[in-house]
C-alpha positions as CSV (number, residue, x, y, z in Angstrom):
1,X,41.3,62.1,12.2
2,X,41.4,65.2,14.1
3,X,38.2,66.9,16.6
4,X,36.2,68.6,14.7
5,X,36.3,65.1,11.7
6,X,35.5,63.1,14.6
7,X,32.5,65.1,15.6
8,X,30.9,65.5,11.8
9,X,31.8,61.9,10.9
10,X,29.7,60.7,14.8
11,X,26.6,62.8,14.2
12,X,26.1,61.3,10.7
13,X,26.4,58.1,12.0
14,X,23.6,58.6,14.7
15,X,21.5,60.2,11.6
16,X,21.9,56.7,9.6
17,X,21.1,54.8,12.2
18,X,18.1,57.0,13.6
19,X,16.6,57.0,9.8
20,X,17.4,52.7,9.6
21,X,15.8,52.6,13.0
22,X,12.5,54.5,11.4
23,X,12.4,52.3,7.8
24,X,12.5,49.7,10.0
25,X,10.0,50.3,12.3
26,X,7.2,51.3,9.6
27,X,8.1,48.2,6.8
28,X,8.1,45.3,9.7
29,X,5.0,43.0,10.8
30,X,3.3,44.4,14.0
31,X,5.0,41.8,16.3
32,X,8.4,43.3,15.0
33,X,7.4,46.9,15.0
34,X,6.3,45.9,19.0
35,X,9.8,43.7,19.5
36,X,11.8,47.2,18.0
37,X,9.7,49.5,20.1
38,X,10.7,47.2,23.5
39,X,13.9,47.4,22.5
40,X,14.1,51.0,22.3
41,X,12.5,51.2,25.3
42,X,15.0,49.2,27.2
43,X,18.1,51.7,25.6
44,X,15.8,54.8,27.2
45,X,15.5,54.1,31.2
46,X,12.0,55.2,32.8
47,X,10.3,55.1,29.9
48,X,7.6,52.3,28.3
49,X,6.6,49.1,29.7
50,X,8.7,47.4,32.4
51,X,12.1,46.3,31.2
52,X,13.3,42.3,31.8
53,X,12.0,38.8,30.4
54,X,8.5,37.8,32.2
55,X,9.2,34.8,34.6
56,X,8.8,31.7,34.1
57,X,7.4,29.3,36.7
58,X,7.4,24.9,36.6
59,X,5.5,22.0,37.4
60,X,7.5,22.1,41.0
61,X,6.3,25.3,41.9
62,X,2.6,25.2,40.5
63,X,2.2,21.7,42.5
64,X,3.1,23.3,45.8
65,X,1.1,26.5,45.5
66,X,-1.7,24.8,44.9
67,X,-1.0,21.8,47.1
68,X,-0.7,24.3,50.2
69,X,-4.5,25.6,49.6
70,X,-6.8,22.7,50.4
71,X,-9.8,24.5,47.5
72,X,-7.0,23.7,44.8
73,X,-5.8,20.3,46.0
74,X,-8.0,18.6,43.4
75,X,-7.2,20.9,40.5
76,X,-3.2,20.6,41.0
77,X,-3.1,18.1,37.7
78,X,-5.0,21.1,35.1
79,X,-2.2,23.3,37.1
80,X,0.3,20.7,35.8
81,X,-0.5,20.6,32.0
82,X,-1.0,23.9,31.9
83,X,2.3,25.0,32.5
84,X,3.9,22.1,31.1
85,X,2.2,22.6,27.9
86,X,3.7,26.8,27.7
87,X,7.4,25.9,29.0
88,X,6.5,27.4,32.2
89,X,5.8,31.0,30.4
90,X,2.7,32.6,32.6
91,X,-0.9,32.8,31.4
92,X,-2.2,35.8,32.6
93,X,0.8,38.2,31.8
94,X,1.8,39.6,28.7
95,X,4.8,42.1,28.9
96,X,4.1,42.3,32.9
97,X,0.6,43.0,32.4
98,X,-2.3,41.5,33.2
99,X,-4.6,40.4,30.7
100,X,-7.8,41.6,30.1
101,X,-9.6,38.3,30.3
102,X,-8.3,38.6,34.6
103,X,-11.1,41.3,35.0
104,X,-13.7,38.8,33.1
105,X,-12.7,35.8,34.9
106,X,-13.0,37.5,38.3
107,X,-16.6,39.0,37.1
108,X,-17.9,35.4,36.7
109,X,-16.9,34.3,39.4
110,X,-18.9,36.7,41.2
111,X,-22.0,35.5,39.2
112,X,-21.3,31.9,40.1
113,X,-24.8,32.4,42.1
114,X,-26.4,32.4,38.8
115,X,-25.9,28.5,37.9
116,X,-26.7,27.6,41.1
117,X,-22.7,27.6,42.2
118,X,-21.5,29.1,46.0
119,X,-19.5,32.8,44.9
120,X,-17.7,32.0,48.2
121,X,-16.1,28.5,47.1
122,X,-14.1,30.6,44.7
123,X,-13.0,33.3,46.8
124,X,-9.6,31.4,48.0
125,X,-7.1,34.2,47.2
126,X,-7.4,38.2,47.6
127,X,-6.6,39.4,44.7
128,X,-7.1,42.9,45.5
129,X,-4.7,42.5,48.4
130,X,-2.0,40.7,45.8
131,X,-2.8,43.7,42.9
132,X,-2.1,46.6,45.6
133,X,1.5,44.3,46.5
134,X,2.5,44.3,42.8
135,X,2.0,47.8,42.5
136,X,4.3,48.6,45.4
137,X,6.9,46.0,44.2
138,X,10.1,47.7,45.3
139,X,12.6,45.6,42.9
140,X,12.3,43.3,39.9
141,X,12.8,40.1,41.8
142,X,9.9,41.4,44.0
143,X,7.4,42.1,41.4
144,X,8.6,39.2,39.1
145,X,7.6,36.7,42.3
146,X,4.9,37.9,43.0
147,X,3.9,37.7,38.6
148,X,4.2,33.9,39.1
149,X,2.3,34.0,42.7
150,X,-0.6,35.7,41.0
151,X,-0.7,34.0,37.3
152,X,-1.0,30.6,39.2
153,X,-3.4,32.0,41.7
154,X,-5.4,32.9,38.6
155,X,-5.1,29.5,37.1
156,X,-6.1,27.7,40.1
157,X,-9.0,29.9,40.7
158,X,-10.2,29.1,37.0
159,X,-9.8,25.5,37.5
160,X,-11.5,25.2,40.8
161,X,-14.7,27.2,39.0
162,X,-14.4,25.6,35.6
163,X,-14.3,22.0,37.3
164,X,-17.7,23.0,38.6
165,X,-18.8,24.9,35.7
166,X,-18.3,22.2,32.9
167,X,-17.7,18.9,35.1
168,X,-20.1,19.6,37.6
169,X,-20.1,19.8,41.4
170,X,-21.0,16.1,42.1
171,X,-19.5,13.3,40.4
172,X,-21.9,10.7,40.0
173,X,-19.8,7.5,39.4
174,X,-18.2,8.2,42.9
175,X,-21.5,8.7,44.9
176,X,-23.1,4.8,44.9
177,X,-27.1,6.4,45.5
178,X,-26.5,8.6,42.4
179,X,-28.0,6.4,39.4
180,X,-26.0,7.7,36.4
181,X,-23.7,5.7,34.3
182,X,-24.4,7.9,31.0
183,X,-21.0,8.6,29.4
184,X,-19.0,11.7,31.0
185,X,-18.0,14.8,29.2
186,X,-14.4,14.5,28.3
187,X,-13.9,18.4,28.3
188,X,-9.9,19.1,29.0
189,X,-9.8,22.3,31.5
190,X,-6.5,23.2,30.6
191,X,-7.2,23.1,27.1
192,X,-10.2,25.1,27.7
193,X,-8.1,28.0,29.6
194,X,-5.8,28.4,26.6
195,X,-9.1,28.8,24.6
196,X,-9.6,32.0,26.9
197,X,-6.6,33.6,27.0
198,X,-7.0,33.2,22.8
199,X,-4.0,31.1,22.9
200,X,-5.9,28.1,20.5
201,X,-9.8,28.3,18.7
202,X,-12.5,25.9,20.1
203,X,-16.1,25.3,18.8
204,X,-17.0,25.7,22.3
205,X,-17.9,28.5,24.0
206,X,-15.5,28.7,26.9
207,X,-13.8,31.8,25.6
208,X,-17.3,33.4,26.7
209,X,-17.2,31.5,30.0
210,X,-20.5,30.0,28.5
211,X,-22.6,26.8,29.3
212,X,-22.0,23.8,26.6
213,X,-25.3,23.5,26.2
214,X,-28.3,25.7,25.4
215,X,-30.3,23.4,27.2
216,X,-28.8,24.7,30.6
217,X,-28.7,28.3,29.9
218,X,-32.6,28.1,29.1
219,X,-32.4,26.2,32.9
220,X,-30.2,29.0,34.6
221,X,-33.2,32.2,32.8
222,X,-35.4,30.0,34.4
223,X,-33.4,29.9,37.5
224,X,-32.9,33.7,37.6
225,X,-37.2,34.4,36.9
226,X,-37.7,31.9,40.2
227,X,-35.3,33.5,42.2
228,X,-37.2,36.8,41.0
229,X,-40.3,35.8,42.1
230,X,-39.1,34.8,45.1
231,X,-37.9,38.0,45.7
232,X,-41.2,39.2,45.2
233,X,-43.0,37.4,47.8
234,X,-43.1,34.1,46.4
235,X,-46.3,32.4,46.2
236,X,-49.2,31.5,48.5
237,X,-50.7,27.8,49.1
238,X,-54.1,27.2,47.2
239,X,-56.8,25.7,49.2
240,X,-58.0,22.1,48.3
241,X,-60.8,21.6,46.1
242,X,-63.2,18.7,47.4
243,X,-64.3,17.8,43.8
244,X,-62.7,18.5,40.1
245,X,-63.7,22.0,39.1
246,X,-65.0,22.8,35.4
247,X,-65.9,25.8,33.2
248,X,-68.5,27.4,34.9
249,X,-68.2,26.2,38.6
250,X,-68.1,28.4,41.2
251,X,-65.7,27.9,44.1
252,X,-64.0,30.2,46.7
253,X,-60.9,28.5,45.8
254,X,-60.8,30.2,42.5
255,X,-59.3,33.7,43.2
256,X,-56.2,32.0,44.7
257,X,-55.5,29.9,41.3
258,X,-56.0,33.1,39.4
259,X,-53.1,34.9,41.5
260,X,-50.7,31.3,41.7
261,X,-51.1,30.9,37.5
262,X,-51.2,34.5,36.7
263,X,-50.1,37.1,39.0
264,X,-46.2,37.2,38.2
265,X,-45.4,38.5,34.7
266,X,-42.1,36.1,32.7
267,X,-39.4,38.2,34.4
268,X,-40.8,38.1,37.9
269,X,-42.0,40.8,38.9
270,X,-45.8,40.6,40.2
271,X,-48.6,41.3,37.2
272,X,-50.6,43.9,39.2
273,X,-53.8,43.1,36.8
274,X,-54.4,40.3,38.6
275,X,-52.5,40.6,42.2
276,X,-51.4,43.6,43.9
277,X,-51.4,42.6,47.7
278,X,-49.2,40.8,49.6
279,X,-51.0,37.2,47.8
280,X,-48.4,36.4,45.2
281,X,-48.4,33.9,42.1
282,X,-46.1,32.6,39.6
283,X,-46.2,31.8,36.2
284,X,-45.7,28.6,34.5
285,X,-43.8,29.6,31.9
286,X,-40.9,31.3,31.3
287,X,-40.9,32.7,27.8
288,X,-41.2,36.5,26.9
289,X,-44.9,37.3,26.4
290,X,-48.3,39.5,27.0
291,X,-49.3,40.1,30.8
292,X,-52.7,37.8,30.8
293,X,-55.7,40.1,31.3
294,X,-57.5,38.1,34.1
295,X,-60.8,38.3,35.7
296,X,-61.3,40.4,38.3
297,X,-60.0,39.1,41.7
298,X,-63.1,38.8,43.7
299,X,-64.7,36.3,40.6
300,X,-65.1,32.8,42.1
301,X,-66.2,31.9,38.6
302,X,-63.7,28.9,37.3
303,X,-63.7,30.6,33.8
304,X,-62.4,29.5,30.7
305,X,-59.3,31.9,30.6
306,X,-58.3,30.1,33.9
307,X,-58.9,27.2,32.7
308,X,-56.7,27.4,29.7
309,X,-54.0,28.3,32.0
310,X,-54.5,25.1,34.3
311,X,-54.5,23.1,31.5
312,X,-50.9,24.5,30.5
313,X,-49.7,24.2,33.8
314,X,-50.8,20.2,33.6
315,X,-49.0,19.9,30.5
316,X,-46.1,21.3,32.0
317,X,-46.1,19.4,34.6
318,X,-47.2,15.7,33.5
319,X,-50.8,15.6,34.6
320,X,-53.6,14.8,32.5
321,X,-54.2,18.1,30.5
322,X,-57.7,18.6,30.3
323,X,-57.8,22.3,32.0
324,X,-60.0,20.6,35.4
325,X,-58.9,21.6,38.9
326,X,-58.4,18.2,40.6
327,X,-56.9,18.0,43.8
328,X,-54.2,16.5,41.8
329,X,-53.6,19.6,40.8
330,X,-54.1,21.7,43.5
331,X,-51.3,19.4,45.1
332,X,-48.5,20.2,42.2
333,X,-49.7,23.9,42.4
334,X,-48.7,23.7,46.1
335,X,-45.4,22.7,45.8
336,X,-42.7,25.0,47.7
337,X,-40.9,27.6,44.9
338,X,-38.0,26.7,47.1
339,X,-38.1,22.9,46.0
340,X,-39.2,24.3,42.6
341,X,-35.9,26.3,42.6
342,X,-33.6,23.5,44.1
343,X,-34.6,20.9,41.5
344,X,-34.1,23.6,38.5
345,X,-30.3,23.9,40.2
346,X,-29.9,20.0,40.0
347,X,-30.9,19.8,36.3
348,X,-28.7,22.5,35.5
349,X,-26.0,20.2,37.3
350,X,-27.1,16.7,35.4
351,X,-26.3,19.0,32.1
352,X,-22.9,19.3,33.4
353,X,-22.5,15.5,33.1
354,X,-23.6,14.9,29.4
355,X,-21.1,15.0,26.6
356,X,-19.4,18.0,25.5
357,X,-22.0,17.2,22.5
358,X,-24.3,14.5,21.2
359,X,-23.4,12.7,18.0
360,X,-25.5,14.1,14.7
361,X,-27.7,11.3,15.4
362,X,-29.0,9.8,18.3
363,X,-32.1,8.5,20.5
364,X,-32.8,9.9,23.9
365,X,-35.0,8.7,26.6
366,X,-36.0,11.0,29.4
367,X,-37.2,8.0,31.5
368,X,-39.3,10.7,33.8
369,X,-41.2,12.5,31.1
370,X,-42.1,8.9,29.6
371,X,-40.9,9.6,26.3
372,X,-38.4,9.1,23.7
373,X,-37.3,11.1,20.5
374,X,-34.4,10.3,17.9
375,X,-32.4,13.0,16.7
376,X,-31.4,13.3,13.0
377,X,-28.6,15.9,12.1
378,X,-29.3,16.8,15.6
379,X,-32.9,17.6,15.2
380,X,-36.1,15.9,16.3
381,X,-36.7,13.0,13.6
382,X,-39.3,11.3,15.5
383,X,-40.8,10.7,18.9
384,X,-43.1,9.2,20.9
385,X,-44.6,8.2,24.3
386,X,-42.3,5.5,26.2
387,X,-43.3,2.9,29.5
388,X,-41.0,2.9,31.7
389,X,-39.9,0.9,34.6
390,X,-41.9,0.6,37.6
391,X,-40.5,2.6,41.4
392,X,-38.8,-1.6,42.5
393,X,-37.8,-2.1,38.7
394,X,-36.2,1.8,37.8
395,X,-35.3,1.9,34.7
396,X,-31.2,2.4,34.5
397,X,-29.9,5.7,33.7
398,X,-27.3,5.2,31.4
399,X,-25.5,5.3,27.6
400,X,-25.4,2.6,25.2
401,X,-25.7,2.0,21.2
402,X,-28.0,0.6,19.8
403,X,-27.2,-3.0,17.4
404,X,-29.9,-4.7,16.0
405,X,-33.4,-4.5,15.7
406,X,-35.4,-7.7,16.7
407,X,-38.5,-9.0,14.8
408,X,-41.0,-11.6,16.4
409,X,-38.4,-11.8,19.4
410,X,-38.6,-14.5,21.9
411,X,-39.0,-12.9,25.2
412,X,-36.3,-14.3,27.5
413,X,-37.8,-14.2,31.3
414,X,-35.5,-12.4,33.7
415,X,-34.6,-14.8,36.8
416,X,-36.1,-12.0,38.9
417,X,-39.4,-12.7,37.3
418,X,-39.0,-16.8,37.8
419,X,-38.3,-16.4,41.7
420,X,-41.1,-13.9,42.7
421,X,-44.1,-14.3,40.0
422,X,-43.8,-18.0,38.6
423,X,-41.7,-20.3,41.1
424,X,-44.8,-21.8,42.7
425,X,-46.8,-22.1,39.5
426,X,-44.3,-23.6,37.9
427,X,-43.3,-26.1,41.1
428,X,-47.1,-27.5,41.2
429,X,-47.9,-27.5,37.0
430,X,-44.7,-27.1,35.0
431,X,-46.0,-28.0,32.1
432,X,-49.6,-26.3,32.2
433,X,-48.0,-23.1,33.7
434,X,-45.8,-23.0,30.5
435,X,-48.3,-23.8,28.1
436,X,-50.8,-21.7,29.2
437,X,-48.4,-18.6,28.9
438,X,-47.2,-20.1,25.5
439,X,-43.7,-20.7,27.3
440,X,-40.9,-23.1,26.9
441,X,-37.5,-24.1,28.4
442,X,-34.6,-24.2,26.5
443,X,-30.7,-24.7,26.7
444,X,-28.2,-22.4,24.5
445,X,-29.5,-19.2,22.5
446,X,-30.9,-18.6,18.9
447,X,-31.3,-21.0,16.2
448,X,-29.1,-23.5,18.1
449,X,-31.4,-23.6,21.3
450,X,-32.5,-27.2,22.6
451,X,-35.5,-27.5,24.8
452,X,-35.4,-28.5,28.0
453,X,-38.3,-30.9,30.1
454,X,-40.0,-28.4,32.3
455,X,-40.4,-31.7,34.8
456,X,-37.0,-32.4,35.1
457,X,-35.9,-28.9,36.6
458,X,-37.0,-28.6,40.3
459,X,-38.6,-25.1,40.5
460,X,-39.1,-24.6,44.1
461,X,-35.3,-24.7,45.1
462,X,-33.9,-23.1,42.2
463,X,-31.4,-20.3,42.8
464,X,-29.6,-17.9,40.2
465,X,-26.8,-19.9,40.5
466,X,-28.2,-23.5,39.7
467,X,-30.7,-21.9,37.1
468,X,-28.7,-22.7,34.1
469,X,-31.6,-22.6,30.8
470,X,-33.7,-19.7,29.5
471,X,-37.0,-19.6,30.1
472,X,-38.9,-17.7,27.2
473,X,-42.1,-16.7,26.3
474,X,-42.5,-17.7,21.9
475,X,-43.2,-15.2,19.0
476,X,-46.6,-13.8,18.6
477,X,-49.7,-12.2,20.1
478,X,-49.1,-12.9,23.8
479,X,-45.8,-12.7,23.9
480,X,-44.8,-9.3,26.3
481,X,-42.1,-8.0,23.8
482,X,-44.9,-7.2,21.2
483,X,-43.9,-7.5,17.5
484,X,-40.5,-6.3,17.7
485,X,-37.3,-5.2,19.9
486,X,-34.5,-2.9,20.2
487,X,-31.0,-4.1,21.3
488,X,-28.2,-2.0,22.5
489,X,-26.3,-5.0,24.4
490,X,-25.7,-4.1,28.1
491,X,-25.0,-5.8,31.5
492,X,-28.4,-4.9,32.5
493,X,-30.5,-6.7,30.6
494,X,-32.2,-3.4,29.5
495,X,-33.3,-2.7,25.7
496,X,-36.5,-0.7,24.1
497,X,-39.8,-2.9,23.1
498,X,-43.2,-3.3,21.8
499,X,-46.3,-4.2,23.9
500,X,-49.2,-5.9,23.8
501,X,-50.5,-3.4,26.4
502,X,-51.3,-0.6,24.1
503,X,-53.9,0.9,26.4
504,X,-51.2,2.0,28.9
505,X,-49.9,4.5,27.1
506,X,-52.8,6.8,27.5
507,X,-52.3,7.0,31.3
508,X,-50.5,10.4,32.4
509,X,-47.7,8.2,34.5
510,X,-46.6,5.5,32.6
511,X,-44.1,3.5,35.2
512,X,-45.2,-0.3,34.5
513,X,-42.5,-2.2,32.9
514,X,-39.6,-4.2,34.8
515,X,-37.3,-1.9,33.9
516,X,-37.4,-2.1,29.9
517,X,-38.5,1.1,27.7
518,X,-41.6,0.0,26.0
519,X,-42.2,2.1,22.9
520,X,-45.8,3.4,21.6
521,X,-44.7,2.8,18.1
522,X,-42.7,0.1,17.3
523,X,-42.8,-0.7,14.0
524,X,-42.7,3.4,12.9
525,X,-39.7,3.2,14.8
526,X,-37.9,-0.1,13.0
527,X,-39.2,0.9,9.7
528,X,-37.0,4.5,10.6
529,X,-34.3,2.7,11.9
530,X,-34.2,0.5,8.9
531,X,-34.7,3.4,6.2
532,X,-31.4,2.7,4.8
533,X,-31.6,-1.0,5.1
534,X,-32.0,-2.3,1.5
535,X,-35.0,-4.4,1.4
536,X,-36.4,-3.7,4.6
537,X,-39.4,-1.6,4.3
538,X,-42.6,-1.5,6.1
539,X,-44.2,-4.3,4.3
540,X,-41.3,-6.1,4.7
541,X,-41.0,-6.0,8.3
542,X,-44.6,-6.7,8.4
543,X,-44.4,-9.8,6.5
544,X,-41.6,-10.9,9.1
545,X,-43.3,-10.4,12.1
546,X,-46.5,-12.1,10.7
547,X,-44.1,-15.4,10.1
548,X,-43.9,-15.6,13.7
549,X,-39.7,-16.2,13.4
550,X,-37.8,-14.5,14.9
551,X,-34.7,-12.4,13.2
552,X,-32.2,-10.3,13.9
553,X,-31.6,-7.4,11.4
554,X,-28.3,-5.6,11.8
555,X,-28.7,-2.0,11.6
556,X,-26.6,0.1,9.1
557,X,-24.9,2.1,11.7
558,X,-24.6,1.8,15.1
559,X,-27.3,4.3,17.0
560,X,-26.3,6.2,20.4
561,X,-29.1,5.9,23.3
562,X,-29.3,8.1,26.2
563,X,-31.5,7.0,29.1
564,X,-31.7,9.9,30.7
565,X,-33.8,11.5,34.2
566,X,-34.6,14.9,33.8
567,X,-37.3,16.5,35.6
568,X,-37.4,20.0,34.9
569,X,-36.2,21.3,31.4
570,X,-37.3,24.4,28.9
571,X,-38.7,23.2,25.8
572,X,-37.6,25.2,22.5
573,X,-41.2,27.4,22.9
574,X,-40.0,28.7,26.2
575,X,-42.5,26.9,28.6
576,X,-40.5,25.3,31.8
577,X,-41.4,21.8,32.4
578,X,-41.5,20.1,35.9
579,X,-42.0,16.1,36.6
580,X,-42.4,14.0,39.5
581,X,-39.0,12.4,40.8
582,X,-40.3,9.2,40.8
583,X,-37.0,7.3,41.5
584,X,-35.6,9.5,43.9
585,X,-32.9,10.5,42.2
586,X,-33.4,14.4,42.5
587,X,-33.7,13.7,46.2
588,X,-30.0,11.8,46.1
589,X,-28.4,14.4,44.0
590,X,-29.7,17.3,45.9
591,X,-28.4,15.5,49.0
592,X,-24.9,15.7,48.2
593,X,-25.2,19.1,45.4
594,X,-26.0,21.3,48.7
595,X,-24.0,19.6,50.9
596,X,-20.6,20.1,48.6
């Protein structure tokens, strides 16, 4: 084949394969159009995306990266899976460059201030400082080391804010003054990383960096209108009233509770209707809504428009509503926005705790709001106003599920109630002591119980460990588990009741029991819990209880219960609620929160 052949025979050639190259490149999928394009790239030096395979990095080198930085120490096992679970390929690069969920990620992570979170503790690399390197990266073995530096920086410094973020800052089962054995979220942070860098789907939100549960972000709106009116000045202490105010009293006290309820509009920012000077107020709720037109400031009048507004702030803070300025009151109004602020922050952290989700259907106690609902398809079903244990007695915090439900129940007297309220009674008239609190001593449980001669037990030396029979109180009108009980077996002893002490439940603070929930309406709540019981209806359970024997009834399915302590929370309306921490557990928690 001479020259010239040669030449004509090359140049068609290159044609052919130029016009394949193009047919290809417009039939294929995207990913192969993209894989052709690269490799084009690569036959064409200086041009397109940098040339090479990313590298890769392995469990070896993620566990001493992170091991050398004492912030990542305790994330170094997410770092693990991570990795393991890709082969080692990186996260945060595709084709050498960095994703655009890096600029996001780094973005919270200034925010972190927003959910009560430090900005600093997740500030352990500079990034900047490792971006400007890669730029200047004078060879490929350069650049590609300092790819794998970065992409498990990255990861690390996810980790060390999503462990916070979704697990929380404290962990209460290691912390012994932290009362909290209700069932831990289970959430998998590497899994949850993936989910951002679109890698797998989730029906949870952490593609969005978002809270698990709307409950906190109402919490963290709330957090962010304090923090505003803190900015703004904050608010002034109310003077103390000597008496209760009413409609129509007059009082020098009353300009000051017109500018604490009603001189900050819902974002913040101070309601100059009502106060313009350096005197600030705050608001009780948090919800969007319509600046309150007040009475003028000078007006000592306690009017009704105030007294509307008292009244909410009582309901939103547990104290008898009825829209009176007690000193009661005027105490609660006077509490620091600081402390207001701080327990807000460890709410927001107790949410961090719960389960990724409830179950469709469950019962929750909030043991300081005295009160109980049950969820249905995860809606309010029912609910109702709860006793609760008493400051010596707290009622656990915890998770259990609930068995059976207990009609004409036998009370069985807790030892701690023999030793410290009947011993002596009991030592100089066993038998009138028991008969004149309708008591009896048995040996065994149930239907196969024995009793037991009160005068053959000797009271005034008995210990826990020598006390071997049950001491119970029989079915009926006296008897302190009311008409019916609630079992979710536990190693506490604790489980929800009826009470022959219905006038309690009006009080405002209900903490009277020795540690059991009591419920305001028992037998609504067995003839719910029964609805799908065949044959047990309300007359039915009725009839039951009136027998005076008691039965166990099984329920259908198995019920969750939260007992749970939170005292500040946003109700569906908008309106941010505040209680008393009557166990001290706010106290504990912000003990070791702010000192992380």
């Amino acid at each position: 084949m001479n020259a010239s052949v040669k030449s004509a025979f090359y140049s068609t050639f290159m044609l052919w394969l130029a016009l394949c190259l193009l047919l290809v490149t417009s039939a294929c999928s995207q990913e192969q159009k993209a894989k052709v394009q690269d490799a084009a790239a690569d036959l064409l030096p200086g041009q397109g995306k940098l040339a090479g395979p990313q590298p890769r990095v392995d469990t070896v080198y993620v566990e001493k990266y992170m091991a050398a930085k004492p912030a990542f120490k305790d994330e170094i096992e997410w770092g693990k899976k991570f990795y393991k679970e890709r082969d080692g390929r990186l996260g945060w690069f595709k084709n050498h460059e960095l994703v655009p969920q890096t600029e996001r990620m780094l973005s919270e992570l200034n925010k972190a201030g927003e959910n009560g979170l430090d900005p600093k503790k997740y500030r352990v690399v500079d990034f900047e400082q490792l971006f400007a390197q890669i730029k200047k990266a004078p060879d490929t073995t350069a650049r590609n080391a300092l790819e794998k530096e970065i992409d498990v920086a990255l990861s690390a410094t996810y980790f060390n804010w999503a462990d916070d973020f979704y697990r929380g800052i404290v962990d209460p089962r290691e912390v012994k003054n932290i009362d909290w054995k209700v069932k831990r979220n289970k959430i998998k942070l590497h899994k949850a990383l993936m989910t951002i860098l679109q890698e797998r789907e989730s029906t949870y939100p952490y593609y969005e960096f978002a809270p698990l549960h709307p409950e906190y972000d109402r919490l963290r709106k709330a957090l962010a209108n304090y923090r505003a009116m803190q900015r703004n000045g904050g608010w002034q202490p109310v003077p103390a009233v000597k008496k209760p105010l009413r409609v129509g009293d007059s009082s020098s006290v009353v300009p000051a509770v017109r500018r604490r309820l009603l001189g900050f509009n819902p974002d913040g920012t101070p309601n100059p209707a009502v106060s313009n000077a350096p005197v600030q107020a705050v608001p009780v709720s948090n919800k969007p809504g319509q600046p309150a037109s007040a009475a003028p400031r000078e007006s000592h009048k306690y009017d009704a428009e105030l007294a509307e507004a008292v009244k909410a702030f009582q309901q939103q803070t547990g104290l008898k509503s009825d829209g009176r300025l007690t000193p009661e009151t005027v105490n609660m109004l006077n509490i620091p926005l600081q402390r207001r602020i701080d327990q807000i922050i460890v709410n927001m952290e107790r949410w961090r705790w719960i389960p990724k989700r409830f179950e469709p259907n469950y019962l929750l106690v909030n043991i300081p709001d005295y009160h109980m609902w049950v969820y249905e398809n995860g809606k309010p079903a029912l609910d109702m106003r709860v006793i609760v244990g008493k400051t010596l007695n707290a009622t656990p915090v915890f998770s259990d599920k609930m068995e059976y439900v207990v009609l004409a129940p036998y009370w069985n007297v807790p030892f701690s109630i023999i030793d410290k309220e009947l011993r002596n009674k009991l030592a100089a008239d066993p038998n009138g002591t028991l008969d004149r609190l309708d008591m009896e001593v048995v040996k065994g449980y149930g239907a196969k119980a024995t009793p037991v001669d009160p005068t053959s037990i000797d009271w005034a030396n008995l210990t826990q460990d020598t006390w071997k029979y049950t001491l119970r109180k029989r079915p009926g009108p006296k008897n302190d588990l009311g008409d019916v009980k609630f079992l979710f077996p536990n190693s506490q002893d604790i489980y929800l009741h009826d009470t022959p002490h219905d006038e309690l439940f009006s009080q405002a603070k209900r903490g009277f029991s020795h540690g059991c929930v009591r419920v305001e309406k028992p037998l609504v709540l067995a003839e719910y819990l029964l609805r799908n019981k065949p044959g047990w209806d309300m007359s039915k359970i009725q009839q039951t209880v009136a027998e005076g024997k008691e039965q166990y009834v099984t329920l259908p399915e198995k019920l969750p219960v939260y007992l749970v302590y939170f005292t500040a929370w946003v109700d569906d309306a908008g309106n941010l609620h505040f209680r008393d921490d009557i166990y001290g557990h706010d106290k504990a928690l912000a003990q070791e929160y702010f000192s992380a």
